[in-house]
Steps between C-alpha positions, in 0.01 A plus 500: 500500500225447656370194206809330578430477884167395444669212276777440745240459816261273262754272420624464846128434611465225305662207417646427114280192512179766513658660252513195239159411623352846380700492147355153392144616645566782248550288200220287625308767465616683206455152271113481679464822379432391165257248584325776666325551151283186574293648696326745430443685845842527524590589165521896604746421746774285282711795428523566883557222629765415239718825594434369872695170373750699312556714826512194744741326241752765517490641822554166640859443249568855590500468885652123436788639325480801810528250723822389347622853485468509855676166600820598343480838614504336849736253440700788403429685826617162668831544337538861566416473882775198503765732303398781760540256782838418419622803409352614869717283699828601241410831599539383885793330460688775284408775787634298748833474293482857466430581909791275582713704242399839624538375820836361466627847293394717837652274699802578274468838535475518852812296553662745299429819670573320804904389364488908321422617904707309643843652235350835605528494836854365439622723260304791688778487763771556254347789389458666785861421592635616178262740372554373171320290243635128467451284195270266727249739519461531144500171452232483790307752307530334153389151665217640677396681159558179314269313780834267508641293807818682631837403470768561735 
């Protein structure tokens, strides 16, 4: 976890040009190395300065090929915040559909109850006249259960 963020920051920091730069200063220095052997002052310190090559060389490929890594991860990211982005405003325009449709339905609803109130008061005054229950107000009762516009 923690390697890979030191990676990730290090090859944002610098750019892939660096990184090219310190792989060929690696094999620079890793085919020196053998020269090294020529002198005899240095001749204790070949064998270090050799692995110093061999560790220049391939941490410089590694965080080249890193710094690929990266690039099409963020090119990916691009492509996700665009697919995100559109399906955002979809997202708008399918909750508006779906407010103007809940809308419209209570609007429905409350024009029924107002044609169902306005049967009741009517057939209310033939019950009371009658005392007796008329087929209208079952039917108002069915409608009104059915959430149904009346009929007369």
């Amino acid at each position: 976890m923690f390697f890979g963020w030191v990676i990730e920051h290090a090859i944002i920091l610098l750019p892939t040009w660096a990184w090219l730069i310190i792989a060929g200063a690696g094999a620079v220095i890793y085919y020196l190395s053998s020269f090294i052997g020529l002198f005899p002052q240095l001749k204790p310190y070949g064998i270090l300065i050799k692995i110093i090559g061999a560790a220049a060389l391939l941490g410089g490929v590694f965080m080249t090929g890193g710094e690929g890594v990266t690039a099409i991860w963020q090119q990916q990211l691009a492509a996700a915040n665009e697919r995100v982005a559109i399906a955002e405003i979809a997202s708008k325009e399918a909750t508006g559909k779906i407010q103007t449709r809940v809308v419209t339905q209570i609007q429905t609803i409350k024009d029924v109850q107002v044609v169902i109130q306005e049967r009741i008061r009517e057939v209310e005054k033939i019950l009371d006249a009658e005392c007796k229950i008329p087929p209208e107000a079952v039917s108002i009762h069915n409608d009104a259960a059915r959430n149904e516009k009346g009929r007369k």
